[in-house]
N, CA, C and O atoms as a MOPAC input file, in Angstrom:
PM7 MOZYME 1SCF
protein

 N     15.17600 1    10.84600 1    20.39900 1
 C     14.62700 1     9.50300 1    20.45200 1
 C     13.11300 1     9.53300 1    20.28100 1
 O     12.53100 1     8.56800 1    19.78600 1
 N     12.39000 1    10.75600 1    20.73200 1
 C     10.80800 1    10.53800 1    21.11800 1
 C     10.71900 1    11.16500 1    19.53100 1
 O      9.76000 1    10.55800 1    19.05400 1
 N     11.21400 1    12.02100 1    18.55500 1
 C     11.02900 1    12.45500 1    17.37600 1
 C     10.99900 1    10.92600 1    16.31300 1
 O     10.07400 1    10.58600 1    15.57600 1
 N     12.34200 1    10.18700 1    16.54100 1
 C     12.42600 1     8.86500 1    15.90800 1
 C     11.47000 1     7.94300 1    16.14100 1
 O     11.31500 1     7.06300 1    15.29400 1
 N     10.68700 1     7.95700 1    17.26500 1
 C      9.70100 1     6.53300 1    17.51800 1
 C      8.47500 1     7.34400 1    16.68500 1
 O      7.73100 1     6.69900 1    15.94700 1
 N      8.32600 1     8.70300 1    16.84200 1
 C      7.30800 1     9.06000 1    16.18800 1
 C      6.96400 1     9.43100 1    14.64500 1
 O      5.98300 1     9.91400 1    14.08000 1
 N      8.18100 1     8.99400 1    14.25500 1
 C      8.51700 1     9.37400 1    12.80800 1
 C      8.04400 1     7.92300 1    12.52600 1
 O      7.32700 1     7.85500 1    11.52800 1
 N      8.30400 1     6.57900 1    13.25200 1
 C      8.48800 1     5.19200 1    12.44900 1
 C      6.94400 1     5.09800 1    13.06300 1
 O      6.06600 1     4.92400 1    12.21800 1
 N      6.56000 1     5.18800 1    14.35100 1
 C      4.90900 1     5.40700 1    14.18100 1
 C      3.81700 1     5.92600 1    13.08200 1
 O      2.81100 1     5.32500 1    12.70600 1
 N      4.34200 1     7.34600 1    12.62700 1
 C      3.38700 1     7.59400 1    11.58900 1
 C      4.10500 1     6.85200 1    10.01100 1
 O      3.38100 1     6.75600 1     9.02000 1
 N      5.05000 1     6.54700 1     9.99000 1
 C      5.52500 1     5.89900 1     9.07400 1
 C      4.38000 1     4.60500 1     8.57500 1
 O      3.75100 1     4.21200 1     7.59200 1
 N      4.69400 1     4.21900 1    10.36400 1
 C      3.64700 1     2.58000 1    10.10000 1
 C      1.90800 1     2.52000 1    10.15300 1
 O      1.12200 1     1.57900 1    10.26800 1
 N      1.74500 1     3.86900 1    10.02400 1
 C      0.42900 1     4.40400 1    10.05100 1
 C     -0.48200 1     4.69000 1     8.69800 1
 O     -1.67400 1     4.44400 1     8.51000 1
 N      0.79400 1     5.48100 1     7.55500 1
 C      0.40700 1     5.52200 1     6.40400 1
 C      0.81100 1     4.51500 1     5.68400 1
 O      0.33400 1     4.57800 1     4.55100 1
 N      1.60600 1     3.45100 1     5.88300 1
 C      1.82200 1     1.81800 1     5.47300 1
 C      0.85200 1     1.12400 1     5.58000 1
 O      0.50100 1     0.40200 1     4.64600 1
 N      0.14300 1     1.17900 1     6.81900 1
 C     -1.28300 1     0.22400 1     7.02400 1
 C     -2.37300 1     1.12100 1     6.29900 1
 O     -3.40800 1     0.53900 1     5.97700 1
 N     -2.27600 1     2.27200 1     6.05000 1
 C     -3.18500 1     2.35700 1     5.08800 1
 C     -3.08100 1     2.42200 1     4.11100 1
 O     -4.22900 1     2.57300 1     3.69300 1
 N     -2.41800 1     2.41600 1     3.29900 1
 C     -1.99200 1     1.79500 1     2.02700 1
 C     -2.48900 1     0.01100 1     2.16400 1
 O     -3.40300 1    -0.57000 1     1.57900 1
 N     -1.41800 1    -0.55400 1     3.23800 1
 C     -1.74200 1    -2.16300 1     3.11500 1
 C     -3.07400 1    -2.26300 1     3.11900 1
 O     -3.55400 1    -2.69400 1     2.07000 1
 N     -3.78500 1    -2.00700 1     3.94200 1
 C     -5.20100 1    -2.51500 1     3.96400 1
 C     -5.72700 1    -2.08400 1     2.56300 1
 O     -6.75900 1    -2.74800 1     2.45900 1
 N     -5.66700 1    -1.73900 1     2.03300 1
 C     -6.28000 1    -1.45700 1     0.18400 1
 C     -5.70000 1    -2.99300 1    -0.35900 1
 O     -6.47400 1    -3.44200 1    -1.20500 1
 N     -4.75900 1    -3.73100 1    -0.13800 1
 C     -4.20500 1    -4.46400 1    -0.57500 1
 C     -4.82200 1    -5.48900 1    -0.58000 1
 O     -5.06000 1    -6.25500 1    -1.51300 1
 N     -5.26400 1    -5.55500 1     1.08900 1
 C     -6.70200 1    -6.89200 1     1.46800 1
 C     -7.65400 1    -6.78100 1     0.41100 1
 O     -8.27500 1    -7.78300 1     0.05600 1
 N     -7.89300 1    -5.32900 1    -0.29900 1
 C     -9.32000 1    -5.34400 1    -0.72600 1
 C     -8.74800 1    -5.90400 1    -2.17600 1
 O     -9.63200 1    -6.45600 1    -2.83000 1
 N     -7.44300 1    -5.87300 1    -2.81100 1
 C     -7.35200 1    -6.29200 1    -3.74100 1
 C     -7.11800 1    -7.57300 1    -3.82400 1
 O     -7.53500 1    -8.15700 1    -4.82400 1
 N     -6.43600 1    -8.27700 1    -2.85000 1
 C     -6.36900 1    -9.75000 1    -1.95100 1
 C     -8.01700 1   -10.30900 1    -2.52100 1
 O     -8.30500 1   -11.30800 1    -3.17900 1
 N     -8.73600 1    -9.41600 1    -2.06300 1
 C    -10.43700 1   -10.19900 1    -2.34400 1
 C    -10.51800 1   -10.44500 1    -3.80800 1
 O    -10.93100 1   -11.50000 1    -4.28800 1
 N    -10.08900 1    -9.38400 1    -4.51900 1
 C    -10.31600 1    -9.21100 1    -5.57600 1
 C     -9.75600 1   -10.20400 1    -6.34200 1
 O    -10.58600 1   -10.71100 1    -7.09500 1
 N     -8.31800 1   -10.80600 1    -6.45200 1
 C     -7.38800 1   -11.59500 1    -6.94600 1
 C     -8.38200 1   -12.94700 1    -6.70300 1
 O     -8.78400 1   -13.45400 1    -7.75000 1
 N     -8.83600 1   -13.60500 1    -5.41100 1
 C     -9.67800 1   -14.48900 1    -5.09200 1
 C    -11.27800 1   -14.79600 1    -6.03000 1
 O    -12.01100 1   -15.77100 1    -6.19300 1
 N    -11.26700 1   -13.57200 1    -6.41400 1
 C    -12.80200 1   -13.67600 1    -7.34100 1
 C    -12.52600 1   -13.93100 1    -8.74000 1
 O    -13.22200 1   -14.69000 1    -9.41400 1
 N    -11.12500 1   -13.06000 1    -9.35800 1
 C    -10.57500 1   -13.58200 1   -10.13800 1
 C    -10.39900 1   -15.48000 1   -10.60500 1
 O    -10.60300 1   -16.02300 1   -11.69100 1
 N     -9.98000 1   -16.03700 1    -9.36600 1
 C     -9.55700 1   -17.43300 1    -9.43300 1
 C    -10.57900 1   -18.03200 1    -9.45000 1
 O    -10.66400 1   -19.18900 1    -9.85900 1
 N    -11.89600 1   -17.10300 1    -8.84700 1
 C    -13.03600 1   -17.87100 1    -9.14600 1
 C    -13.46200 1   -17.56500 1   -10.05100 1
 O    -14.67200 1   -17.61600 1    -9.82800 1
 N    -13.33900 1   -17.28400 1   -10.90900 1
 C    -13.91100 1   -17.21400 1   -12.77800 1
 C    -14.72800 1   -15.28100 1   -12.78400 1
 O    -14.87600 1   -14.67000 1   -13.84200 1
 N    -14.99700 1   -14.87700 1   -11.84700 1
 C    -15.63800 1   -14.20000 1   -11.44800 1
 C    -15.10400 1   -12.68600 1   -12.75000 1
 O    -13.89900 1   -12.69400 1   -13.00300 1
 N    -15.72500 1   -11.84000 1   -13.27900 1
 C    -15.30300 1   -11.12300 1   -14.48400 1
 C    -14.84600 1    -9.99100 1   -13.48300 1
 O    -15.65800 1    -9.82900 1   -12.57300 1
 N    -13.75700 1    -9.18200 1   -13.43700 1
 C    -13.08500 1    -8.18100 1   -13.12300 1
 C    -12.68200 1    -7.09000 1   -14.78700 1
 O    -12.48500 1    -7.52000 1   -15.92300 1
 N    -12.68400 1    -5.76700 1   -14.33800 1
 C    -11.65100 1    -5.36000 1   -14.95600 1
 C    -10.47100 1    -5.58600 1   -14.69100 1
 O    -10.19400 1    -5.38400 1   -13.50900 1
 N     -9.39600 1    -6.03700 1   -15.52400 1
 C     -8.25100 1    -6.01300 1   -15.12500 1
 C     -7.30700 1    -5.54700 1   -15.31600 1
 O     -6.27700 1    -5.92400 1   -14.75700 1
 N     -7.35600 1    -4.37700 1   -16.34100 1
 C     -6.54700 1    -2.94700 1   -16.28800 1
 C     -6.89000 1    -2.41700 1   -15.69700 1
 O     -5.89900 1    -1.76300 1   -15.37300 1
 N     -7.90900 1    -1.95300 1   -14.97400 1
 C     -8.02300 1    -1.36200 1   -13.96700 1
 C     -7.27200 1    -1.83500 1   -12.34900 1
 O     -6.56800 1    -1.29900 1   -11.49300 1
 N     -7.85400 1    -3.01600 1   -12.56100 1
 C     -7.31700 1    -3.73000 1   -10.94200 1
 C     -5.58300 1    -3.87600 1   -10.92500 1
 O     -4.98600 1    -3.79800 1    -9.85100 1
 N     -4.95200 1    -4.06300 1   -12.03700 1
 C     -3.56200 1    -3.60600 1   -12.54000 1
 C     -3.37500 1    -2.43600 1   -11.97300 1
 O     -2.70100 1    -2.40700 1   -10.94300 1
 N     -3.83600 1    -1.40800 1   -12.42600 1
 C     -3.49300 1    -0.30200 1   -12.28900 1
 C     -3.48600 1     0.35900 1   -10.71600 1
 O     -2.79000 1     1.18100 1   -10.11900 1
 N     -4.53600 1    -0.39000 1   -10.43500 1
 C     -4.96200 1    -0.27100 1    -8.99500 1
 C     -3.90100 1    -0.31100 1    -8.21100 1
 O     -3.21900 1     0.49700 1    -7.57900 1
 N     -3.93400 1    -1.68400 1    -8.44600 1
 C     -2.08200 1    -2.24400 1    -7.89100 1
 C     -0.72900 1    -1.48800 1    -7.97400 1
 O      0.16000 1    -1.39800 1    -7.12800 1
 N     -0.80900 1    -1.01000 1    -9.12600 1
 C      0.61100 1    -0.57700 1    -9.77100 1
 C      0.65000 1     0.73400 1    -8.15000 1
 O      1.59200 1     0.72500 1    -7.35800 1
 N     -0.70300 1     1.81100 1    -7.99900 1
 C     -0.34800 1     2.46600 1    -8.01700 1
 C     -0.25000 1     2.44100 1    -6.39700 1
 O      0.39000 1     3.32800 1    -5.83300 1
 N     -0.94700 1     1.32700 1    -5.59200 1
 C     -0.94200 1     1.10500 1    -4.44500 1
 C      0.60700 1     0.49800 1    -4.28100 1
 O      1.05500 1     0.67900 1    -3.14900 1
 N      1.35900 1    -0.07700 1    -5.05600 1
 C      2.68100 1    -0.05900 1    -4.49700 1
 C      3.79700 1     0.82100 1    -4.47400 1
 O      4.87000 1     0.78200 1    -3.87200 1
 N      3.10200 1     1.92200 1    -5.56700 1
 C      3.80900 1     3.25900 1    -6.05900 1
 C      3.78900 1     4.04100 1    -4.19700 1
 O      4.68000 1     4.21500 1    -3.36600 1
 N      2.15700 1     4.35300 1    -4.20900 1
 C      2.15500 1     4.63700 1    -2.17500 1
 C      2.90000 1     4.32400 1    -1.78100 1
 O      3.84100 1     5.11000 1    -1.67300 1
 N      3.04100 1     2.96500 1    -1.27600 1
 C      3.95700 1     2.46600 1    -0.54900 1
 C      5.60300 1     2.33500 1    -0.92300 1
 O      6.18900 1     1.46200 1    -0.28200 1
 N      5.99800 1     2.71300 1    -1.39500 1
 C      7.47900 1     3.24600 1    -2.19600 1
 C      7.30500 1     4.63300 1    -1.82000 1
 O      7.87900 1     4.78400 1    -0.74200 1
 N      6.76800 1     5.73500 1    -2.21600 1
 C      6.66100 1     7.12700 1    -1.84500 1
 C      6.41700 1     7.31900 1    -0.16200 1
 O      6.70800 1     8.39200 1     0.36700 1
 N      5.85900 1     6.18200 1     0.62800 1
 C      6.09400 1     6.61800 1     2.02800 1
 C      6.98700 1     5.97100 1     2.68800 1
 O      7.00900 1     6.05800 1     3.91600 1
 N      8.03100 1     5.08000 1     1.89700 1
 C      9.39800 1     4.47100 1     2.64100 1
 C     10.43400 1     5.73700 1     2.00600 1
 O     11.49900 1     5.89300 1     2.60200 1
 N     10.18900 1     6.48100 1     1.01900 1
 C     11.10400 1     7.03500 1     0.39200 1
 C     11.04800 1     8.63200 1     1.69400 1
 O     12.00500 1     9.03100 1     2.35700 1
 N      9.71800 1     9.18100 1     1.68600 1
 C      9.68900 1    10.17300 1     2.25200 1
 C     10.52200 1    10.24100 1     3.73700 1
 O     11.40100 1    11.02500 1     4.09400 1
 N      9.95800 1     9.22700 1     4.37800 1
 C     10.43200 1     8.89500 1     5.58700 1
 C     11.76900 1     8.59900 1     5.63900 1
 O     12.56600 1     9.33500 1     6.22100 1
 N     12.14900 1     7.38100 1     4.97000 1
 C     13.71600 1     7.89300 1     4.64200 1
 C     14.47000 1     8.89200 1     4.29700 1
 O     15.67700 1     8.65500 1     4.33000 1
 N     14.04500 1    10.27100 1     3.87200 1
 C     14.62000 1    11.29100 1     3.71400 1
 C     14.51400 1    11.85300 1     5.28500 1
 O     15.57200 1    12.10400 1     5.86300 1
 N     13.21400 1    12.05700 1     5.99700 1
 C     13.25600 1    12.78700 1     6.89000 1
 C     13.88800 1    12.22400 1     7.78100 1
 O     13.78300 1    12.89500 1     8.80800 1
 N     14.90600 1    10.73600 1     8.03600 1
 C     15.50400 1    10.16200 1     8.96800 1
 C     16.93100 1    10.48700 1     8.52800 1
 O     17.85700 1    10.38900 1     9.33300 1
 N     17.13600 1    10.89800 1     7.18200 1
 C     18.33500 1    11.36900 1     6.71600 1
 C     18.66400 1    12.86200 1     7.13300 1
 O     19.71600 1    13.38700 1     6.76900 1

């Protein structure tokens, strides 16, 4: 039981850091709407790969609960 709470602890540890990159792209999307010039293959990409993270640490963790 104390292995399982600590597995979904660090689980939700490298999730919030991933999420919080998300806020910063959250800002970013907002400057966008304000006319504001972005790259946006980059900020794409940004994205793509910040949800790629977050897929690779539900996947990992799901193996090690398997």
């Amino acid at each position: 039981m104390n292995d399982d709470f600590k597995l979904t602890w660090d689980e939700k540890y490298e999730l919030h850091g991933v999420g919080s990159q998300q806020l910063f792209f959250n800002a970013l999307i907002m400057r966008i709407i304000l006319g504001e010039q972005v790259d946006q293959e980059s900020f794409v990409s940004k994205i793509a790969e910040n949800n790629k993270q977050q897929s690779l640490i539900k996947i990992k963790y799901k193996k090690v609960r398997d």
